[in-house]
N, C-alpha and C positions, 0 to 999 in steps of 0.2 A: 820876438815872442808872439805878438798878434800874428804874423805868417804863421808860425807851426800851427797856431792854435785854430786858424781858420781852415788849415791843411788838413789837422786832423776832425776838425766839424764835419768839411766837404767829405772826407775819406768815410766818415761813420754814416752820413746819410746817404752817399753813396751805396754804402756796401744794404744798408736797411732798402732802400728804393731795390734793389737790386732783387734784396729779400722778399718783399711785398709780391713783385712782379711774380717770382718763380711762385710762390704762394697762390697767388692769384692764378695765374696760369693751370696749376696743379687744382685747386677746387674745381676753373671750372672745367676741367678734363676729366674730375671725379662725376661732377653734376651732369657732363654729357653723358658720362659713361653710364651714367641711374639714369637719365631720359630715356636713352638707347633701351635699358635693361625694363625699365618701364612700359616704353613704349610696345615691346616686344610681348612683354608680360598682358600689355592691353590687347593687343591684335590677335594673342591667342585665346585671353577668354572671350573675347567678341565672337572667336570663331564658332570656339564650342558654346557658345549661348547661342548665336545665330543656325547654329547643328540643332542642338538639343527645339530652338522653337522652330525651325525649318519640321526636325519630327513630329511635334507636337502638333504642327500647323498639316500636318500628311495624316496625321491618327484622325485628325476632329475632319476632313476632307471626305474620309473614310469614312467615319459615323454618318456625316451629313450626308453622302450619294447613298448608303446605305436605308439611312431613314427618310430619305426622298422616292429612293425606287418604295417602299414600304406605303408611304405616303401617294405615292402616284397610283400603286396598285390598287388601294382602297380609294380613292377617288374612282377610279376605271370601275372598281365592283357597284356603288355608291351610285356614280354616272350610269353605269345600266341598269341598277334597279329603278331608277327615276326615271329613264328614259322610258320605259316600259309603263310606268305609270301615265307620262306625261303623253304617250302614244295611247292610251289608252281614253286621258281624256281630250288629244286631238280627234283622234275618232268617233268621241261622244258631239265633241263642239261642231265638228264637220256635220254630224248627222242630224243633232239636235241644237245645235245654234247655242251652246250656255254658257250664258252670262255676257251675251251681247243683243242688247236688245233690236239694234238694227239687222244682226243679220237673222234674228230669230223671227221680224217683221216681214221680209224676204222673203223666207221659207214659208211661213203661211201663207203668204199673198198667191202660191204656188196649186193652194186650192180654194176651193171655194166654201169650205164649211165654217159654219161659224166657231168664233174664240174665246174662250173662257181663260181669264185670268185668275188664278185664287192667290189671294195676298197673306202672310201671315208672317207670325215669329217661328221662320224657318229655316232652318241648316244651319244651326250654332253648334251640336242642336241640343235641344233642351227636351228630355222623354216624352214632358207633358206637349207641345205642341208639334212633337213628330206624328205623336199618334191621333192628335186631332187629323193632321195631313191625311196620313194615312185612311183614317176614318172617313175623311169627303171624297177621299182617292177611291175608296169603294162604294160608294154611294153614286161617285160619276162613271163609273165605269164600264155599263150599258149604255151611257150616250153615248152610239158611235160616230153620231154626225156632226161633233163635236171634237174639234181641236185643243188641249187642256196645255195651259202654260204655269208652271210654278214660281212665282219671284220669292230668292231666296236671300238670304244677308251673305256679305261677301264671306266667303270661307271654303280656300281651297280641298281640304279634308273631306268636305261632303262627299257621301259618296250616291254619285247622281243616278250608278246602274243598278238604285233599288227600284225604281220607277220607270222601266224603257222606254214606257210609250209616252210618255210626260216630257215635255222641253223646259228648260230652267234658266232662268234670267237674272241678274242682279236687282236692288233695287236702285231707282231713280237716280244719275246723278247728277243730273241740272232738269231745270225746271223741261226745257225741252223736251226730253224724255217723258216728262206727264202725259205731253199734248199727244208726241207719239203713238204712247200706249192707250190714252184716250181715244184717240181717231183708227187705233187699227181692232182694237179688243170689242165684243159685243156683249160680253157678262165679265163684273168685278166682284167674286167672291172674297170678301173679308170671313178665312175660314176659321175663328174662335181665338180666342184669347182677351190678354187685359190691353187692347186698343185703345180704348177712348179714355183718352189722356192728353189734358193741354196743360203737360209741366214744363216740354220743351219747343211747344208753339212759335212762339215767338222768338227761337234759336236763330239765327242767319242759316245754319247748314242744317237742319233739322230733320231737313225732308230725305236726306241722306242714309239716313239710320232708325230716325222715330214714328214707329207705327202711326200713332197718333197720329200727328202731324201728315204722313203718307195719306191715312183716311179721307183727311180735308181733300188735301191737293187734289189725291188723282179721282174722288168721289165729283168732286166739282165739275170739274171737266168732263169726266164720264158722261154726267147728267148731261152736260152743254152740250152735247154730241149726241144725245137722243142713246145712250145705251144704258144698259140695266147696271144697279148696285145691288146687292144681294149682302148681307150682313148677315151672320150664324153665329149667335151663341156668345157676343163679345160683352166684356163685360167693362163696369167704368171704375173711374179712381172713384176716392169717397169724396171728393169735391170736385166740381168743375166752377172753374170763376173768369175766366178769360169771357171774356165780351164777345170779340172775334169770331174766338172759337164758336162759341153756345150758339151764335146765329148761324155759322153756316152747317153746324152738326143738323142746328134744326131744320134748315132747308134739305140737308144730303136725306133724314129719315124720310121726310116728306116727298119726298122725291125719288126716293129707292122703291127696287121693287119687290122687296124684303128687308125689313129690318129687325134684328133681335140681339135682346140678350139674355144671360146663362142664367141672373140671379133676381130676386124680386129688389135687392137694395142698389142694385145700377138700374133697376128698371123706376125705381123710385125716384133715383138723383136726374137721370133724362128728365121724367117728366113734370119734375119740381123745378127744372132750368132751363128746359127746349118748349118752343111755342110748336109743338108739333098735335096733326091731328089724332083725335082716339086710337085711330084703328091700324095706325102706321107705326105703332112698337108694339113688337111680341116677345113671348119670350120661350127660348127653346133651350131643352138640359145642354149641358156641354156635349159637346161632339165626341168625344172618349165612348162616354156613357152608350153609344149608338154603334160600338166597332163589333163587329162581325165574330170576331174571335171568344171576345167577352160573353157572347150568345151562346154559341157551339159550347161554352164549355158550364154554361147555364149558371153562372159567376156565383158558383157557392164552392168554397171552402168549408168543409164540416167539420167542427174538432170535436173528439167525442167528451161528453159530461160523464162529470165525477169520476172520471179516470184519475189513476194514479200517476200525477207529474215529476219525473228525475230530471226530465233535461229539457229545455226549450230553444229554442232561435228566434231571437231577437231582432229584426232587419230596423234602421236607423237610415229617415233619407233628411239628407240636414240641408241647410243653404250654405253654399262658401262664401263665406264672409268673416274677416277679422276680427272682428266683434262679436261674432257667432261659436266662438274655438273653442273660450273660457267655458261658455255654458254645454256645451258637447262631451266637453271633458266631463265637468259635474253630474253630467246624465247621466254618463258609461259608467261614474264610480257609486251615483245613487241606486241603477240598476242592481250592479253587483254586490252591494251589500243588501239588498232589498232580497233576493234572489239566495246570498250566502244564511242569510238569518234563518230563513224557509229551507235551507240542505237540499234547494234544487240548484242543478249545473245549469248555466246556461252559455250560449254562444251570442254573440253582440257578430251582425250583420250590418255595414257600411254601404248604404248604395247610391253610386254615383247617379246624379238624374241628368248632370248639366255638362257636359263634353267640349266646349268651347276650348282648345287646348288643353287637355284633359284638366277642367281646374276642379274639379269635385275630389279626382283621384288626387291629386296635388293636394287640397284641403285637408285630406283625410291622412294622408302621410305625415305633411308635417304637424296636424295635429295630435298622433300616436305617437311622433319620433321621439319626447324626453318621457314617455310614459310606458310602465312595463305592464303589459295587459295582454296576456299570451291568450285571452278567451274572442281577441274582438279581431276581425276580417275587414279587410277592402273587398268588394264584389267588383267583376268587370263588370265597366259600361256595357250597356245595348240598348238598342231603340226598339229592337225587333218584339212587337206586339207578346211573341209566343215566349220568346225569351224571360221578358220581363217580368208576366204573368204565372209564368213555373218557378222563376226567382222570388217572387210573391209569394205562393201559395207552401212554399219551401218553410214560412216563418211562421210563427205561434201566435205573436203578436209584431207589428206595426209601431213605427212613433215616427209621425212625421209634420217636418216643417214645410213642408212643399205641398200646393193644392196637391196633384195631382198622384200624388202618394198616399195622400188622403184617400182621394177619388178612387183609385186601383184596390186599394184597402177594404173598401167598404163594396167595391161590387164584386169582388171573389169573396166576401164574407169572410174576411181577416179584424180579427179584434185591435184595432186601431187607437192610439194617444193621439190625436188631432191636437197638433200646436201651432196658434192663428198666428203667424208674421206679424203682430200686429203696430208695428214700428213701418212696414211697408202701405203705400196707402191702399192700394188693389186688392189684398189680403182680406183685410175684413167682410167688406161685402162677399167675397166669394165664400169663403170659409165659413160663416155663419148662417149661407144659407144650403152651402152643402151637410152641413152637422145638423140642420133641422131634416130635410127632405129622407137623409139615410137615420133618422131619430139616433142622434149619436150625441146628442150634445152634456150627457152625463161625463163622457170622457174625452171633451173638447178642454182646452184652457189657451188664456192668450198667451204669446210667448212670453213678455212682460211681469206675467204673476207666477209663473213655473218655481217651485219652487219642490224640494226633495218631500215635502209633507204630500204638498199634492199630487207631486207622481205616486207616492205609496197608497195614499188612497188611490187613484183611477189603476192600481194595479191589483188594486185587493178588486176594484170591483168586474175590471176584468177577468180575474180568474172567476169569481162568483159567475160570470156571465159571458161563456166562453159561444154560444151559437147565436147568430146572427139575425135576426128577422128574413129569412130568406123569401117569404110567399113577396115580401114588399118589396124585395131587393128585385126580384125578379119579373115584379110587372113595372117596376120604375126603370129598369132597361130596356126592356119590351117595348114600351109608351115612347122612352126616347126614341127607338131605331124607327120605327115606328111613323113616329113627329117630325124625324130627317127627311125619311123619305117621302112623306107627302107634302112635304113644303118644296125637295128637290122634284116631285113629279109635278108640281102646281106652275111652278116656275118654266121649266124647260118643259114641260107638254101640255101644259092648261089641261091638268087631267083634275078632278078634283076624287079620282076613286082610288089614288093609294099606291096605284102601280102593285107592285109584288103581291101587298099583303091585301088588298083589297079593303082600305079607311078610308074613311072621308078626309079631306084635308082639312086641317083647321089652324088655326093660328096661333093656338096656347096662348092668347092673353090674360092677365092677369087679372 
């Protein structure tokens, strides 16, 4: 019984083992057979994926040589329009040496005539002290025995072919450079501006950029070298407290062979802070006031009285400054309802003064950009004397935050809003004594109290008083050109009769 029974045990797992195996066998003949079918199914979409990005990677090939040759071609167009520029000013730097002070030192050693350096805030540029430039540029312009060199602040954009016969130099940049310019140069014209300033004195790099600061240095040396300083027309902060400074300022006036400035409250702070002798500060108008152009055209703007007014133009020359945006805005909407309530049209004129990277026109953009005011203009920049003066004379009234907006205002006899900076510290003394001299200071205010009451008043009194003092405007131009050039003929020809205009020379002290 146990035989069968083991018999039939061995026989049943037998026959089951038997089963398993063939079982086994057959899955995994199904399982390769799905790998295989698998496998097959992967290699074909790998194909057509590897196709489709193979295309995809040929289209974007395409684009890419396409917008390269595009890309190359405009570089090429790009590349010769610069080229042509940069050919324009290697040919200026060949003939005039600019902006290297060594090889500019070179070329004059090449003759024998004496050297005139005129220093200023030049080539940014900024209207007001282009047209100073300009201004001494025509004042020297019969010295022929006289080689004239202009040091400018660094800035490629300048454009140096307004002046041909003029060579143009960087300013200083190591002390070396001083001594240079010191030992080759025989007159250092400080041609006008707000100079004298010891805020960044004592800077380590100072002498790199800061007038000021340039004054000391290269005035020092000058002296040490037996050569002439000449100072026109500059004007001071409303404090000077540096130590340092105040001693050697007051040795450079003392020791210049002209010293001056533009207003009676920088000529007051010198001589409340410098140990300097009587007769060694003078003071001459600003250098603007004495341009040739402003003559010829006998700086009167005439608007006729008790006319009937429908429309005006407004010109606006503001400072670019962040802080300066909110109130700009506030002007332009004070104006126009000022203006809406009266049922006269007027046009609101934007004029850029400062071009350094055009940021005036930039200020003036993005200060319009969230504002819908279809009446108000950007004007192109220019420097050019005639230009600017015909963009003047174009407007009814004036409102300006810049001296020299001011200045141009009042001597083409434009009714003017004189708004004093008075947050900047050079502003005040210039500003308040150019509102006395041109008697404007009924519609002077500082910038700080502006307020939409007081513009309406100084615009009610404006229109009441649309004509100018013109006999005064025109012998205070007169007296400047005048003033220039017998302190330039005193200088360069020990003449004391005037040259041109036949004056005695005198000093305008105060």
């Amino acid at each position: 019984m146990l035989k069968k029974l083991l018999k039939k045990i061995f026989k049943k797992i037998s026959f089951n083992y038997s089963e398993i195996i063939n079982k086994i066998d057959e899955n995994e003949e199904k399982r390769n057979h799905k790998l295989i079918e698998s496998k097959q199914e992967s290699q074909y979409y790998l194909e057509n994926k590897f196709e489709d990005l193979n295309n995809k990677l040929n289209t974007i090939n395409d684009i890419f040589y396409k917008k390269q040759e595009e890309l190359n071609k405009k570089i090429d167009m790009i590349a010769s329009e610069h080229q042509n520029k940069l050919d324009i000013i290697y040919n200026r730097t060949n003939q005039f040496d600019y902006y290297n002070i060594e090889n500019n030192i070179m070329a004059m050693n090449r003759t024998n005539n004496k050297k005139i350096l005129i220093i200023g805030f030049y080539g940014a540029p900024n209207i007001g002290d282009e047209l100073m430039l300009e201004t001494l540029i025509q004042k020297l312009s019969d010295i022929n025995e006289y080689e004239i060199t202009v040091m400018l602040a660094d800035n490629p954009r300048y454009d140096v072919e307004k002046y041909p016969a003029i060579r143009f130099i960087h300013y200083p940049k190591n002390i070396f450079e001083f001594n240079i310019l010191a030992e080759q140069y025989d007159y250092f014209i400080f041609g006008g501006g707000a100079i004298i300033d010891d805020t960044n004195y004592e800077k380590e790099d100072a002498y790199r950029y800061d007038l000021g600061t340039i004054l000391i240095k290269l005035s020092i040396r000058a002296i040490a070298f037996e050569k002439k300083v000449i100072a026109l027309a500059l004007s001071s902060s409303t404090t000077i407290t540096n130590e340092n400074y105040i001693k050697k300022l007051s040795y450079i006036i003392n020791n210049s062979e002209y010293f001056s400035v533009r207003d009676e409250n920088s000529f007051k702070i010198i001589k409340e802070n410098c140990n300097i002798e009587e007769k060694k500060l003078n003071i001459l108008q600003d250098l603007v006031l004495a341009n040739d152009i402003l003559q010829k055209r006998n700086c009167i703007n005439i608007k006729n009285e008790n006319k009937t007014i429908r429309k005006l133009n407004i010109g606006i020359v503001w400072i670019s400054a962040y802080e300066n945006q909110e109130k700009l805005i506030k002007i332009i909407h004070d104006i126009n309802e000022y203006y809406d309530n009266k049922k006269i049209t007027c046009e609101i004129n934007l004029i850029p003064f400062y071009n350094f990277n055009d940021i005036d026109i930039k200020f003036y953009e993005e200060t319009l950009k969230n504002e819908n005011l279809n009446n108000v203009n950007i004007c192109k920049f220019t420097n050019n004397i005639d230009e600017i003066t015909n963009l003047f004379m174009e407007q009814d009234i004036i409102i300006s935050l810049r001296y020299h907006g001011v200045l141009l205002s009042y001597a083409l006899g434009i009714p003017c809003i004189s708004i004093c900076y008075n947050i900047h510290e050079h502003y005040k003394n210039k500003m308040e004594y150019l509102n006395r001299i041109f008697k404007n200071n009924e519609n002077a205010i500082d910038y700080t109290d502006l307020t939409k009451e007081r513009m309406f008043f100084i615009l009610d009194n404006i229109q009441r008083n649309t004509i100018t003092n013109q006999e005064s405007v025109i012998q205070l131009l007169k007296k400047s050109q005048i003033d220039l050039e017998n302190v330039i003929n005193k200088i360069f020809y020990n003449n004391s009769t005037g040259g041109k205009n036949g004056e005695c020379w005198k000093c305008n002290r105060s």
